[in-house]
MOPAC internal coordinates of N, CA, C and O (Angstrom, degrees):
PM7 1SCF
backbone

  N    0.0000 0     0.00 0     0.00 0    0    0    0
  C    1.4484 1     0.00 0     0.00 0    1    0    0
  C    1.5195 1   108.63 1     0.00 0    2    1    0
  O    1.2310 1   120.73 1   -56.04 1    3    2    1
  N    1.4382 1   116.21 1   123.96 1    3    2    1
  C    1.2250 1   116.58 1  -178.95 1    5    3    2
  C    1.6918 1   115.42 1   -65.47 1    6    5    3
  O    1.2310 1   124.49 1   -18.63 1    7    6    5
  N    1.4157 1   108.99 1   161.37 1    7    6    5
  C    1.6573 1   116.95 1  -161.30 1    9    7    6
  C    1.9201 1    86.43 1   -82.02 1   10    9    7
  O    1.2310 1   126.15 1   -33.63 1   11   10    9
  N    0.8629 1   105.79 1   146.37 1   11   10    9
  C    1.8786 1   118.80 1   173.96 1   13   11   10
  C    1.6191 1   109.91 1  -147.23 1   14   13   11
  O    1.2310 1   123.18 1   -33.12 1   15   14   13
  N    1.5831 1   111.51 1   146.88 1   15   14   13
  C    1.5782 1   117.60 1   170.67 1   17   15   14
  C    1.5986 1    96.09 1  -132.86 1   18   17   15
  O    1.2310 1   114.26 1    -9.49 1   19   18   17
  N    0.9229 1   128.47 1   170.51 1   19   18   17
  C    1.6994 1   137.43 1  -169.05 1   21   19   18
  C    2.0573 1    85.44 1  -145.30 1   22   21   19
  O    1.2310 1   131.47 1   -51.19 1   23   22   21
  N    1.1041 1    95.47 1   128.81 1   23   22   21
  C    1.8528 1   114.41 1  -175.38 1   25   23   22
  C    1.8740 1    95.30 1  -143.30 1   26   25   23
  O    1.2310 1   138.53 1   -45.29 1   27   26   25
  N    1.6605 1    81.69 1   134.71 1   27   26   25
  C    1.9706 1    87.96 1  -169.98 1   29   27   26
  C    1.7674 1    95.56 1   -77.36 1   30   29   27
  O    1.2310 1   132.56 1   -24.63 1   31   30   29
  N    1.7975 1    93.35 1   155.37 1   31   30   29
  C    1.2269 1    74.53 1   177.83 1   33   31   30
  C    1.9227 1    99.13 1  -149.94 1   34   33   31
  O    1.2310 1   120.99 1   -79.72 1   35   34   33
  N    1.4123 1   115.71 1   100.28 1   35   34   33
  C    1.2195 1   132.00 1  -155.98 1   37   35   34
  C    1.6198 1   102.47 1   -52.22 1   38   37   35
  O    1.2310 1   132.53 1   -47.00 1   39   38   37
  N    1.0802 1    93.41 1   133.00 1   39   38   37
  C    1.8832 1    99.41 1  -167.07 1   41   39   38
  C    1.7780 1   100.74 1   -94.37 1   42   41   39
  O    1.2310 1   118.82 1   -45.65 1   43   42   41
  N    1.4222 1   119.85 1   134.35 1   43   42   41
  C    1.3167 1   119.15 1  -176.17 1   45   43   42
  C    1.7005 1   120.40 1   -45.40 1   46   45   43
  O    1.2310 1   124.04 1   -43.12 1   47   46   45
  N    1.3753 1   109.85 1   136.88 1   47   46   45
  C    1.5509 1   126.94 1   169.92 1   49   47   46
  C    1.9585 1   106.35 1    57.76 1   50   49   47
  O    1.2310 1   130.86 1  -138.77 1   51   50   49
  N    1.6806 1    96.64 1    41.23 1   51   50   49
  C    1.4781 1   100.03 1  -177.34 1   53   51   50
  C    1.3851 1   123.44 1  -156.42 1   54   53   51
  O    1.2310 1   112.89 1   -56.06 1   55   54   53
  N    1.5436 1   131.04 1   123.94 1   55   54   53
  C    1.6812 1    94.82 1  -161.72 1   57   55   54
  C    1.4681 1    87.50 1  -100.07 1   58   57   55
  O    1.2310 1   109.26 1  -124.03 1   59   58   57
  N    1.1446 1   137.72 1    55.97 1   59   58   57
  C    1.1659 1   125.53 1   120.95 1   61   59   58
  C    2.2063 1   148.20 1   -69.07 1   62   61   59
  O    1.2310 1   130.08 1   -53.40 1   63   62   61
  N    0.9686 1    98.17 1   126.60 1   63   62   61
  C    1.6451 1   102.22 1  -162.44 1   65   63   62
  C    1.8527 1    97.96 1   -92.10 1   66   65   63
  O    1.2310 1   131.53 1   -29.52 1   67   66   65
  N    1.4536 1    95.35 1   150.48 1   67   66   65
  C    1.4941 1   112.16 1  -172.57 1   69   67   66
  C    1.4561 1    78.97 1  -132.72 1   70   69   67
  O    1.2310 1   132.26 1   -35.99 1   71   70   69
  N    1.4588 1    93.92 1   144.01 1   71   70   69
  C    1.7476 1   117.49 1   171.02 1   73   71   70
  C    1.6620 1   103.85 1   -98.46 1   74   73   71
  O    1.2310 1   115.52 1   -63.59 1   75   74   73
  N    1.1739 1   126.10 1   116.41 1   75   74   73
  C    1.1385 1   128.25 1   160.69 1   77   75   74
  C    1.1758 1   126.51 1   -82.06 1   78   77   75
  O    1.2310 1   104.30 1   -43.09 1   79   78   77
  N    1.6267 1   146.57 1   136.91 1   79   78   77
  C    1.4583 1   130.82 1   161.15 1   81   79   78
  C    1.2722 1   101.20 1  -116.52 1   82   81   79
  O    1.2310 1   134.35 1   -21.12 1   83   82   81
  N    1.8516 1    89.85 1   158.88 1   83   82   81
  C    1.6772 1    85.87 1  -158.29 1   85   83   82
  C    2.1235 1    76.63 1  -146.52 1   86   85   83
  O    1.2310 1   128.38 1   -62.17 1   87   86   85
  N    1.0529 1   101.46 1   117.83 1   87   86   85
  C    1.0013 1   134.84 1   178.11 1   89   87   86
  C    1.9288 1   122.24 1   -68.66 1   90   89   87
  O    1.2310 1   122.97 1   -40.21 1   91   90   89
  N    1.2301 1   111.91 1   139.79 1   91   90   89
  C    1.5688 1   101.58 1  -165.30 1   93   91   90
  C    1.5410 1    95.20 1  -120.76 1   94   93   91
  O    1.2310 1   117.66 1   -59.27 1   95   94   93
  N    1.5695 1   122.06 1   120.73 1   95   94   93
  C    1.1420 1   114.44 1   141.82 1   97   95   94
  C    1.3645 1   148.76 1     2.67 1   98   97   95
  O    1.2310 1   113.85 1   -58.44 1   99   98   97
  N    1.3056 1   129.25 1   121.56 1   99   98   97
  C    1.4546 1   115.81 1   172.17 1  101   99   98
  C    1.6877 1   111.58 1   -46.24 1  102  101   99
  O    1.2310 1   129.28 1   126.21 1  103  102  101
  N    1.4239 1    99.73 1   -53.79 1  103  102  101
  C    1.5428 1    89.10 1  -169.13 1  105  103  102
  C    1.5284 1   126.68 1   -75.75 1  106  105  103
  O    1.2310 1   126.80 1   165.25 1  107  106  105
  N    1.6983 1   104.53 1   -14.75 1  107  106  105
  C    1.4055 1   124.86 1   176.45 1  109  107  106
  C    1.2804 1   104.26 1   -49.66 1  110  109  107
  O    1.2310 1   117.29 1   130.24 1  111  110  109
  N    1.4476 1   122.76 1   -49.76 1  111  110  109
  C    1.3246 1   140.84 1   170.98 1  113  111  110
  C    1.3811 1   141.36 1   -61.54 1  114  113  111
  O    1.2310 1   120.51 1   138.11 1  115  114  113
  N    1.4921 1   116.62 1   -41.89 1  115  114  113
  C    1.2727 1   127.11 1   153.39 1  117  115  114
  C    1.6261 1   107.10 1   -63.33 1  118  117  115
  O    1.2310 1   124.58 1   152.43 1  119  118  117
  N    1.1067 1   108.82 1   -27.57 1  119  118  117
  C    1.7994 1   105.61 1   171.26 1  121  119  118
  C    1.2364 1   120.07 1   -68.93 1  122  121  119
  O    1.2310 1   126.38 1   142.26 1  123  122  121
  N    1.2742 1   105.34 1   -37.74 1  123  122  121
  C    1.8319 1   112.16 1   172.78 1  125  123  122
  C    0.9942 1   100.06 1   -78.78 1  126  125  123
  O    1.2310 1   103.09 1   138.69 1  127  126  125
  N    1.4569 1   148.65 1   -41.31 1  127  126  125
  C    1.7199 1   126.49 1  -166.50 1  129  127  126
  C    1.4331 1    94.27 1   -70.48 1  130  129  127
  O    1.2310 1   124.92 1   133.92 1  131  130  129
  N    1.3374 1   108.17 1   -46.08 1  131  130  129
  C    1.9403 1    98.62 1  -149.87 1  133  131  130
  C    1.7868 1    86.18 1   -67.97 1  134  133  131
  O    1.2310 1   113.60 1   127.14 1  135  134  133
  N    1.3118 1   129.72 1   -52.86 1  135  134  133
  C    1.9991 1   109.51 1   172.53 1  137  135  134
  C    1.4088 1   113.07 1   -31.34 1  138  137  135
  O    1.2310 1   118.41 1   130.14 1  139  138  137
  N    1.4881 1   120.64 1   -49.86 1  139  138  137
  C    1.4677 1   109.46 1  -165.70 1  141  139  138
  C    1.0912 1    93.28 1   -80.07 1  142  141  139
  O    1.2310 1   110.77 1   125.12 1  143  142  141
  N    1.3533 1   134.96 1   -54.88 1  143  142  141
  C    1.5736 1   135.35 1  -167.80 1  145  143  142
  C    1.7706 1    93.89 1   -30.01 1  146  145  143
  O    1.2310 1   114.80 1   105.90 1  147  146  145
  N    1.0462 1   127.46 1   -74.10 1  147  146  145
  C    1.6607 1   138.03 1  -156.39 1  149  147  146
  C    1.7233 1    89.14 1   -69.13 1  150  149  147
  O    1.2310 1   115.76 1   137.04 1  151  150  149
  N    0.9273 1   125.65 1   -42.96 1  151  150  149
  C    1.4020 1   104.84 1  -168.30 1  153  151  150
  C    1.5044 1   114.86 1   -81.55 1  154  153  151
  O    1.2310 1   123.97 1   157.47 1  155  154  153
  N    1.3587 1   109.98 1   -22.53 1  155  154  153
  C    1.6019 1   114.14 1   151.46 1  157  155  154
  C    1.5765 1   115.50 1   -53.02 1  158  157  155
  O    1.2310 1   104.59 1   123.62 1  159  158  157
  N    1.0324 1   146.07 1   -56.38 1  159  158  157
  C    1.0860 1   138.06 1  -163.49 1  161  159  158
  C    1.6031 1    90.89 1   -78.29 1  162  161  159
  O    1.2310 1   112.42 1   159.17 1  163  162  161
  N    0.8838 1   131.90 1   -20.83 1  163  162  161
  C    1.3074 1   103.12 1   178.85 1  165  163  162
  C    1.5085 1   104.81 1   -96.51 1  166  165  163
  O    1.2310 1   114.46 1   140.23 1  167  166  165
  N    1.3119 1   128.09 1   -39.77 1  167  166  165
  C    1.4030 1   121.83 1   150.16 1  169  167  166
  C    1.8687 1   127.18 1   -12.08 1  170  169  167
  O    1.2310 1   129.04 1   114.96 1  171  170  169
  N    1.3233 1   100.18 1   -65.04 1  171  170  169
  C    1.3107 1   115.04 1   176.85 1  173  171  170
  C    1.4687 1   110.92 1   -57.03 1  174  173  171
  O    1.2310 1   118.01 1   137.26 1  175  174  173
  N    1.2760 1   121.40 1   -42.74 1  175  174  173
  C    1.3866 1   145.78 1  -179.43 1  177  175  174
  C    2.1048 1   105.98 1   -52.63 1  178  177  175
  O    1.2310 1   137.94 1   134.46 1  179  178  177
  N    0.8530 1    82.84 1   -45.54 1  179  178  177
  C    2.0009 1   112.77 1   176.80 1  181  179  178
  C    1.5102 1   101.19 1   -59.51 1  182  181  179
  O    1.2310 1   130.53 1   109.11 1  183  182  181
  N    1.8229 1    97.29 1   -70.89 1  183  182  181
  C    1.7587 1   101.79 1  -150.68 1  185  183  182
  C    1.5039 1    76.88 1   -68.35 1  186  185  183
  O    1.2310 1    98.52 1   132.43 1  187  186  185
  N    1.6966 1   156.11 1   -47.57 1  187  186  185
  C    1.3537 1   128.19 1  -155.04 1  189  187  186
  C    1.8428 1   105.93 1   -67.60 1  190  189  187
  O    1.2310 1   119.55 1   144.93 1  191  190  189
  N    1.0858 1   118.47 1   -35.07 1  191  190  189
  C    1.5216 1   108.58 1  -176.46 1  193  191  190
  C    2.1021 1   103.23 1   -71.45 1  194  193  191
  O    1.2310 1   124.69 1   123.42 1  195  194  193
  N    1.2083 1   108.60 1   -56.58 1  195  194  193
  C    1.3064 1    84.72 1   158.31 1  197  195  194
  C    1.6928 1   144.92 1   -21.67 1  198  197  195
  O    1.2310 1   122.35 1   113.73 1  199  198  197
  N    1.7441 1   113.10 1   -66.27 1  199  198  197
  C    0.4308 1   157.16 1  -146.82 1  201  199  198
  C    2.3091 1    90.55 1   -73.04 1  202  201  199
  O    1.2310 1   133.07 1   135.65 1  203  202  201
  N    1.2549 1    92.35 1   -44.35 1  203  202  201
  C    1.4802 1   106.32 1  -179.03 1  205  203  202
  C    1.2708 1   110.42 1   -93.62 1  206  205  203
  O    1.2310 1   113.19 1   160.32 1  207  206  205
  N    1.3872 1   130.47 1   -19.68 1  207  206  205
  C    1.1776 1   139.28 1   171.04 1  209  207  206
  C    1.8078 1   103.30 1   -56.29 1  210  209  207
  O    1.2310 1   131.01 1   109.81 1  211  210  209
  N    1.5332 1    96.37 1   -70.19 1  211  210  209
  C    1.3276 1   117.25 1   158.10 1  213  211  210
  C    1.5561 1   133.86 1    -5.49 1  214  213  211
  O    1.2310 1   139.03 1   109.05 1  215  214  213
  N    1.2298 1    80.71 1   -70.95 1  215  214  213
  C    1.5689 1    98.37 1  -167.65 1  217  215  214
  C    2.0869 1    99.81 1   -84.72 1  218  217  215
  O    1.2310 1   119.52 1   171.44 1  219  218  217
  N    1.1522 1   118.51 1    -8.56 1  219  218  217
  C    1.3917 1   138.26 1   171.72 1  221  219  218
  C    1.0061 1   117.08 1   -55.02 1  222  221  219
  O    1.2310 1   125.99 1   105.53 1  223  222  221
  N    1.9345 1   106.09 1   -74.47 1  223  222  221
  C    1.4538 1   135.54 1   156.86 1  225  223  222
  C    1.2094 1   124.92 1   -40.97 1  226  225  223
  O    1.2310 1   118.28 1   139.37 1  227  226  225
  N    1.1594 1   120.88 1   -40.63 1  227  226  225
  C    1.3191 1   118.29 1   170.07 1  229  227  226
  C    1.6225 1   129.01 1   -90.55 1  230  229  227
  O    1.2310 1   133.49 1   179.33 1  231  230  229
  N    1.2151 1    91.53 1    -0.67 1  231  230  229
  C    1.4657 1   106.31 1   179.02 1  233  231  230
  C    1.6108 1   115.05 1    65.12 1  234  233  231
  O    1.2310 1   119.96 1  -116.98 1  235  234  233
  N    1.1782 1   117.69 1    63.02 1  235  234  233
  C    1.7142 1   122.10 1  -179.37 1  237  235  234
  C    1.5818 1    84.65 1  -128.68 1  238  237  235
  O    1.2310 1   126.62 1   -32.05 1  239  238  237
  N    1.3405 1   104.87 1   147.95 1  239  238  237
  C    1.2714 1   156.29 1   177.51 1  241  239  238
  C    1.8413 1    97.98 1   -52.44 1  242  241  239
  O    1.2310 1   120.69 1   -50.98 1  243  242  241
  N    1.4839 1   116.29 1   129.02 1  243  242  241
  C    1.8664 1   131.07 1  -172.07 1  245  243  242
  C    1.3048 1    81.34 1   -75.99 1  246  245  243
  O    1.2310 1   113.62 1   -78.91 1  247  246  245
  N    1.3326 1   129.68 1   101.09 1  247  246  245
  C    1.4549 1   121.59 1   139.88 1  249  247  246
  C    0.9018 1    96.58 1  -131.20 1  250  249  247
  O    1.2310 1   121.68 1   -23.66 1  251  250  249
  N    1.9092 1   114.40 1   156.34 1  251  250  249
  C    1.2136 1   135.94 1  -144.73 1  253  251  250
  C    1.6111 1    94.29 1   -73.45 1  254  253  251
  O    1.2310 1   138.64 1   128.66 1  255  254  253
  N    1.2241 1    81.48 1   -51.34 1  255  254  253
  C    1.9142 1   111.66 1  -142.17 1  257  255  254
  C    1.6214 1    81.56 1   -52.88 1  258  257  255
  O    1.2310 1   119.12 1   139.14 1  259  258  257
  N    1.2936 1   119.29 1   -40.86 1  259  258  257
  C    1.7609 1   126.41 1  -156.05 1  261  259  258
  C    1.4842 1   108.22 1   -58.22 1  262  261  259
  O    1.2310 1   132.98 1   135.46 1  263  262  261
  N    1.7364 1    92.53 1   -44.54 1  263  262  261
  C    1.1146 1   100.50 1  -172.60 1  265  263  262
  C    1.6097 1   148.66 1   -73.50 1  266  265  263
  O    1.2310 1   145.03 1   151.61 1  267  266  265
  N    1.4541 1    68.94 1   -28.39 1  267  266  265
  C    1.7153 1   106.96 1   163.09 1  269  267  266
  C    1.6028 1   120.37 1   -57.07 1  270  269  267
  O    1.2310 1   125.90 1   138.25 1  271  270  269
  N    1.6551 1   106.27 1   -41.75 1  271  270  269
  C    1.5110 1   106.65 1  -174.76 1  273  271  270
  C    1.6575 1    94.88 1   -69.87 1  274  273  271
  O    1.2310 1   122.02 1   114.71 1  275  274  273
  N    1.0973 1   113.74 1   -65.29 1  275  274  273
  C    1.1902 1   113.24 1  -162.13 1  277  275  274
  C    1.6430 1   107.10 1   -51.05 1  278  277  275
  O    1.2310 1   119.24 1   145.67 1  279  278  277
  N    1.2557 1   119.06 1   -34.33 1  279  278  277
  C    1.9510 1   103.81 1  -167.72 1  281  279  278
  C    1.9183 1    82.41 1   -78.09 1  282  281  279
  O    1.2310 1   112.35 1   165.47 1  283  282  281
  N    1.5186 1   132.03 1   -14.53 1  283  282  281
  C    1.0639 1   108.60 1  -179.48 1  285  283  282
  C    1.7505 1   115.16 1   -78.32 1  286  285  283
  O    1.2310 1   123.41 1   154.90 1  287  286  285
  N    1.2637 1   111.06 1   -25.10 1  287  286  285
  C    1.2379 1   115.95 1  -170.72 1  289  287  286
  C    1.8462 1    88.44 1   -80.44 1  290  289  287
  O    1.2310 1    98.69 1    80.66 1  291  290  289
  N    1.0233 1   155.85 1   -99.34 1  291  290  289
  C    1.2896 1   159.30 1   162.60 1  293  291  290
  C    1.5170 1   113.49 1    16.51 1  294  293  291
  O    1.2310 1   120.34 1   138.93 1  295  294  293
  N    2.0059 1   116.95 1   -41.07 1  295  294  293
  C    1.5353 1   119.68 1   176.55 1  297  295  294
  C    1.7771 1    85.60 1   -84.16 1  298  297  295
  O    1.2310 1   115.42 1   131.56 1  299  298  297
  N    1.4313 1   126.30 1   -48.44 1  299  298  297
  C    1.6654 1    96.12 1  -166.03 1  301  299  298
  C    1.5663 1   121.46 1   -72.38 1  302  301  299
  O    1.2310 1   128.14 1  -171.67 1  303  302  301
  N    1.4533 1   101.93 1     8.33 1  303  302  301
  C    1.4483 1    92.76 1  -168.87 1  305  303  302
  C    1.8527 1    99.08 1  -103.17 1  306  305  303
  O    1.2310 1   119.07 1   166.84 1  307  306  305
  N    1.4219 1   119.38 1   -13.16 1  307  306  305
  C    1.0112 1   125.60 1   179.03 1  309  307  306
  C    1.6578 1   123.63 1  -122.88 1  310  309  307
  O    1.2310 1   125.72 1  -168.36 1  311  310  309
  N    1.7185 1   106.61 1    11.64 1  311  310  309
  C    1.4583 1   102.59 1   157.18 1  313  311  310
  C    1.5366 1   152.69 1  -144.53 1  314  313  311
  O    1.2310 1   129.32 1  -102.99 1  315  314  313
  N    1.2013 1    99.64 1    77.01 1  315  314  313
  C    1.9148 1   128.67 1  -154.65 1  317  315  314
  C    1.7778 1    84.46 1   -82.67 1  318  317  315
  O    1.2310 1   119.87 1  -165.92 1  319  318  317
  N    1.2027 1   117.85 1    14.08 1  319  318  317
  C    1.5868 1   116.00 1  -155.74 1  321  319  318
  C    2.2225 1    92.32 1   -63.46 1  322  321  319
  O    1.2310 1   132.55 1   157.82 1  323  322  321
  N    1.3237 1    93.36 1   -22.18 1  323  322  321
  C    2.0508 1    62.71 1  -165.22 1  325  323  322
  C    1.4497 1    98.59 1   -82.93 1  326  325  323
  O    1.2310 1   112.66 1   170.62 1  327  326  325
  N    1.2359 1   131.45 1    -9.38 1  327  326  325
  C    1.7841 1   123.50 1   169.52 1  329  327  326
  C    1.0676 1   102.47 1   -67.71 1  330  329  327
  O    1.2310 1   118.00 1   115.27 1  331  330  329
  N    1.3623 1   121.41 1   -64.73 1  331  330  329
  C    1.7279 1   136.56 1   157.39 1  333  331  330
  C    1.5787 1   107.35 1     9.65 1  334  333  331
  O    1.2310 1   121.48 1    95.37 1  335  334  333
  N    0.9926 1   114.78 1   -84.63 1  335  334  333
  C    1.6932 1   148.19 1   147.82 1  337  335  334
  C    1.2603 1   115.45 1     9.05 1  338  337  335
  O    1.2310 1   133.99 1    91.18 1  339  338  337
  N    1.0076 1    90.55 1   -88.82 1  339  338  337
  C    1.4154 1   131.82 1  -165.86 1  341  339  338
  C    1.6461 1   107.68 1   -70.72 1  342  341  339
  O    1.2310 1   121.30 1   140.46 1  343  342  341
  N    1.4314 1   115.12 1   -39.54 1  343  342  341
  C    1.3185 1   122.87 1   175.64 1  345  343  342
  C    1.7469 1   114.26 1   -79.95 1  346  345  343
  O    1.2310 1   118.23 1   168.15 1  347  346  345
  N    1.3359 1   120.98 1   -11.85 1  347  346  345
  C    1.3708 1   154.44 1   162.73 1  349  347  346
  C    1.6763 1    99.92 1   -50.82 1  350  349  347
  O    1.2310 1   135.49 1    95.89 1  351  350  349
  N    1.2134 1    87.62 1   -84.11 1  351  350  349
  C    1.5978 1   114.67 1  -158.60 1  353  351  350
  C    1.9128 1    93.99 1   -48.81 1  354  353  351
  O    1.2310 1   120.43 1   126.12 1  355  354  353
  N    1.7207 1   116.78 1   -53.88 1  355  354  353
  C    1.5456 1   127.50 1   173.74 1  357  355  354
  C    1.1128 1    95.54 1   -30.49 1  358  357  355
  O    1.2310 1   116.06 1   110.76 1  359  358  357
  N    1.1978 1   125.09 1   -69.24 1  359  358  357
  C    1.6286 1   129.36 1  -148.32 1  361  359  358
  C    1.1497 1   104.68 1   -77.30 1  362  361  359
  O    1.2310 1   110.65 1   134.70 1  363  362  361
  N    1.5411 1   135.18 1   -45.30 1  363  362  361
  C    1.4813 1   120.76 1  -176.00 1  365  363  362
  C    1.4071 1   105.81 1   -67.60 1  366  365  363
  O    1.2310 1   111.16 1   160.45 1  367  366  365
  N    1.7284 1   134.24 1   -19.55 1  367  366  365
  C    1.0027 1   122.65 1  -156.37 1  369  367  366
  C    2.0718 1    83.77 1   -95.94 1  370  369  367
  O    1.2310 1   108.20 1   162.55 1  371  370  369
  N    0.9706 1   139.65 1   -17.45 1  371  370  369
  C    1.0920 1   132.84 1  -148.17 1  373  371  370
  C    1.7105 1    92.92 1  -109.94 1  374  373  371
  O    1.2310 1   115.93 1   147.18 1  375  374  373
  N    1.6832 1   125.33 1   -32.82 1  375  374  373
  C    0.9731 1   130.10 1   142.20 1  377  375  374
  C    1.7019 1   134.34 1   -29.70 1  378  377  375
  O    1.2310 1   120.93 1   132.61 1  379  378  377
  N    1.2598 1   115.82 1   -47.39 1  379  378  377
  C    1.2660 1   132.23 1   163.04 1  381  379  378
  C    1.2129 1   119.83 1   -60.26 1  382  381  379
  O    1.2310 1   116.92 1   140.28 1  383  382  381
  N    1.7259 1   123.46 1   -39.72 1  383  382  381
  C    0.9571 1   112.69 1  -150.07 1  385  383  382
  C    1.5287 1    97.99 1   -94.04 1  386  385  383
  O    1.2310 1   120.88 1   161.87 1  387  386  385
  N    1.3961 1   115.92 1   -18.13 1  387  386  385
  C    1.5280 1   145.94 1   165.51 1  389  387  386
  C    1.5711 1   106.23 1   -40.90 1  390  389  387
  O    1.2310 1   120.10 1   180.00 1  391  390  389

């Protein structure tokens, strides 16, 4: 099922609003995952040095496992990036068509 966003879109001399959906390409889309895809791994790459910084500063104990939750809690809190994306790409294309 292709990726879709619906953006209001005020119809002339009326304050009535129309929902538009504006539909994303197959490849529009595989273009946005594989960007977020790569910027996740480097994301993830981030929240683990954080993550040890962290646990440094605060003085808690090098365990893996510890460390791991936390760079995991730190990547889910900072990477929605392929909706992100993808909800990007909607709007400029729905922008244009504007």
């Amino acid at each position: 099922m292709p990726f879709s966003k619906s953006f209001p879109k005020t119809i002339d001399g009326s304050n009535y609003t129309k929902w538009e959906e504006v539909f994303l390409a197959e490849h529009e889309e595989k273009d946005a995952e594989k960007t977020a895809r790569t910027e996740n791994v480097v994301l993830l790459k981030e929240c683990i040095k954080d993550a040890q910084s962290l646990m440094k500063d605060v003085g808690l104990k090098d365990y893996q496992t510890d460390m791991i939750h936390i760079a995991i809690a730190l990547f889910e809190k900072r990477a929605s990036h392929i909706v992100y994306h993808k909800e990007k790409i909607a709007k400029e294309k729905f922008d244009k068509k504007s």
